[in-house]
Phi, psi and omega in degrees: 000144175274174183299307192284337166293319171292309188308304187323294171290346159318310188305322191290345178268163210245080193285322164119319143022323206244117143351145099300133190318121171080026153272170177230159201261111160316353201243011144357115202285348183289297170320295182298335162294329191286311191286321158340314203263349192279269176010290176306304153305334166275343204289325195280314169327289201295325194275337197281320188296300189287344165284351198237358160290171186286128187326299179313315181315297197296327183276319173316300176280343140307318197258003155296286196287335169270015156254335164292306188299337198267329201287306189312312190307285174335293206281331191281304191301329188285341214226060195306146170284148189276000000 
């Protein structure tokens, strides 16, 4: 077969990739604003709660979260992907 003939048929298939009539685009700047401003609101949630904890709090839960992430790391290390 020939390079023009495989492209041809290449053209003719259905990546699904392509918008369809009356579908809408995920990437809608009203969506991506909508998720931006939710982003934003837990991120400023999560900084006023952790500013407002107790000196003790805080290092529990640093060193908490930093044992989950060294635990995530190990098991990730354990188990290389294929």
């Amino acid at each position: 077969m020939t390079e023009f003939i495989e492209r041809m048929s290449l053209d003719d298939l259905d990546f699904g990739d392509a918008n369809h009539c009356g579908e809408e685009s995920p990437f809608t700047p009203t969506k991506l604003l909508g998720v931006a401003f939710l982003g934003a609101a837990v991120a400023l949630s999560g900084y006023y709660i952790y500013a407002s904890l107790g000196s003790e709090e805080r290092a529990r839960l640093r060193e908490g979260v930093l044992n989950f992430v060294q635990d995530q790391v190990k098991n990730t290390a354990a188990f290389p992907p294929q």
